[in-house]
C-alpha positions in Angstrom: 121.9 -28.7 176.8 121.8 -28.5 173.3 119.5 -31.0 172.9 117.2 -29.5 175.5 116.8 -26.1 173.5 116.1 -28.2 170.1 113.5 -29.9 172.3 112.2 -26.8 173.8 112.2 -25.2 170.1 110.7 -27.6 168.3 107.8 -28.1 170.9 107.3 -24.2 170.5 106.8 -24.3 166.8 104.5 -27.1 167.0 102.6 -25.2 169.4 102.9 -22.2 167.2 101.2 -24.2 164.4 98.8 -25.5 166.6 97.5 -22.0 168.3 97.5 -21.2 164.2 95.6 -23.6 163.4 92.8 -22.9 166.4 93.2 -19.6 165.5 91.4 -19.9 162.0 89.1 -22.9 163.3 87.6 -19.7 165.7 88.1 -17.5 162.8 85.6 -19.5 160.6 83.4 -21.0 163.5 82.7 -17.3 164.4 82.3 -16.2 160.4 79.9 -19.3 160.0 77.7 -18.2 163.0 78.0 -14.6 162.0 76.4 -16.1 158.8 73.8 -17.9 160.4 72.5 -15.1 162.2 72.0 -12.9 159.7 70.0 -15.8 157.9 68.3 -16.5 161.0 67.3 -12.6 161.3 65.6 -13.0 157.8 64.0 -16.0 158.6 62.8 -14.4 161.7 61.1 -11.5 159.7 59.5 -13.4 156.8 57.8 -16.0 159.1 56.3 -13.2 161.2 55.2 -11.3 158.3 53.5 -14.7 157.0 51.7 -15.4 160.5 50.5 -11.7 160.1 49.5 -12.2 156.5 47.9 -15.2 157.4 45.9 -13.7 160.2 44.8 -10.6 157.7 43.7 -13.3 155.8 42.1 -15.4 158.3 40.0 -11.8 159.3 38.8 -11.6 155.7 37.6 -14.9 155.1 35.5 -14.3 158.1 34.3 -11.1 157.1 33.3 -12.9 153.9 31.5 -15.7 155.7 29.6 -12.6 157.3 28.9 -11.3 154.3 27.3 -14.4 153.2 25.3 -15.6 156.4 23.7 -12.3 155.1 23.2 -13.6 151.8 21.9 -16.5 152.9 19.6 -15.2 155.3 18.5 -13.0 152.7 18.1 -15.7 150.3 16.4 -18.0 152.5 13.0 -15.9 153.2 12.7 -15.7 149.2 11.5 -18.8 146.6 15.1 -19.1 145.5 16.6 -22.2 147.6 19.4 -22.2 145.6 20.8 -19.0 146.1 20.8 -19.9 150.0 22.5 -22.7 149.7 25.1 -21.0 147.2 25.6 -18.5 150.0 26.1 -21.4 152.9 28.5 -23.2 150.8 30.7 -20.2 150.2 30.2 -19.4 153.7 31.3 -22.8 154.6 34.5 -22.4 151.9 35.6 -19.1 153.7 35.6 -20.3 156.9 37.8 -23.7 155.5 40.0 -20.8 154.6 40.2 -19.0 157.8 40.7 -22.1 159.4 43.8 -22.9 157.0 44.9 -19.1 157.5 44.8 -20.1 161.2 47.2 -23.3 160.4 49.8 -21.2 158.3 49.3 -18.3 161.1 50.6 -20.9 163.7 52.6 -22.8 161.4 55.0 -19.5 161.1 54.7 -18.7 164.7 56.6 -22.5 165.3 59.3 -21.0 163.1 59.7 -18.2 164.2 59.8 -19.8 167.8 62.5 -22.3 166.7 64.5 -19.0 165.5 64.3 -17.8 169.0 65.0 -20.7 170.6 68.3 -21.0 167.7 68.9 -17.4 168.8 68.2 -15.8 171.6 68.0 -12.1 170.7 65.6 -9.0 171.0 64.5 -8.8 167.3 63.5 -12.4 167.2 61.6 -12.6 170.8 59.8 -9.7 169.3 59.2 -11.7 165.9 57.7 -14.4 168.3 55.4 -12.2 170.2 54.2 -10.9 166.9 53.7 -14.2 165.2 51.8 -15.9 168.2 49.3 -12.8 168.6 49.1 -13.1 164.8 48.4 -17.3 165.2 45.6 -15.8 168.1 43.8 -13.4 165.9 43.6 -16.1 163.3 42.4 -18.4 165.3 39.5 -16.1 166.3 38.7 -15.2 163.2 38.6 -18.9 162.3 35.7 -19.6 164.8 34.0 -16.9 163.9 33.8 -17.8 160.0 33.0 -21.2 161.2 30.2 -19.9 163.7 28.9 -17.9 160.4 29.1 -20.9 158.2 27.0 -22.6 160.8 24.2 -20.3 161.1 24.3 -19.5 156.8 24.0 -23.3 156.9 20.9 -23.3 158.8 19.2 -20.3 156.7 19.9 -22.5 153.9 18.2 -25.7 155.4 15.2 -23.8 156.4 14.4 -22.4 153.0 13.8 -26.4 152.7 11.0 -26.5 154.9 7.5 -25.4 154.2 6.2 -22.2 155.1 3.3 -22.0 157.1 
């Protein structure tokens, strides 16, 4: 009997140690993921506020290749050819920038995706929503920079020909 109660005592304290151990194992799974979140969260924020910036930027670069399918068009019905082509090739550089705008737009709308799919909560879902309506706008505004390069391109090929 007496051997039965050692038994008994000793599997108790090794189940004591054992629940201890799982104990702090849950302890510093929970701190680490507690950790994680909050980094996650951060994450969350600054790639939405890049696919935002991005977009902002995207807008103004095609604003810019408005202003100089202006210029160009401007440019073209005068002697100086060189001023329309100055105009199409900074038209054409702005809308290489909206388009890159575009890629960092959607670029940060991935991450912030990936954040979302890491963590499922309602801050990050609405850091998603943000960032892919961001990575939409700038991709608009990249087609319409490029459509403006287009036609400051073509003012700038027909100061080339003769007038009649």
């Amino acid at each position: 009997m007496k051997e039965e109660i050692a038994l008994l005592h000793k599997e108790i304290t090794t189940l004591r140690t054992e629940f201890t151990e799982l104990k702090q194992t849950h302890l510093d799974v929970n701190r680490r993921y507690s950790d994680s979140l909050v980094t996650l969260r951060g994450l969350t924020q600054h790639a939405t506020d890049s696919a935002e910036k991005a977009a902002s930027a995207a807008e103004h670069s095609a604003g810019c290749s408005e202003r100089c399918l202006e210029a160009a068009e401007k440019a073209a019905s005068i002697p100086f050819i060189e001023a329309a082509e100055a105009a199409s090739a900074a038209a054409s550089a702005a809308a290489q920038s909206a388009m890159e705008s575009a890629a960092s737009a959607a670029s940060a709308a991935a991450a912030v995706a990936m954040a979302v799919a890491y963590h499922a909560e309602d801050a990050s879902a609405q850091g998603s929503a943000v960032a892919a309506d961001a990575s939409k706008k700038a991709a608009s505004f990249a087609a319409k920079a490029v459509m403006l390069s287009n036609k400051a391109a073509e003012y700038a090929r027909s100061a080339h020909r003769p007038r009649t």
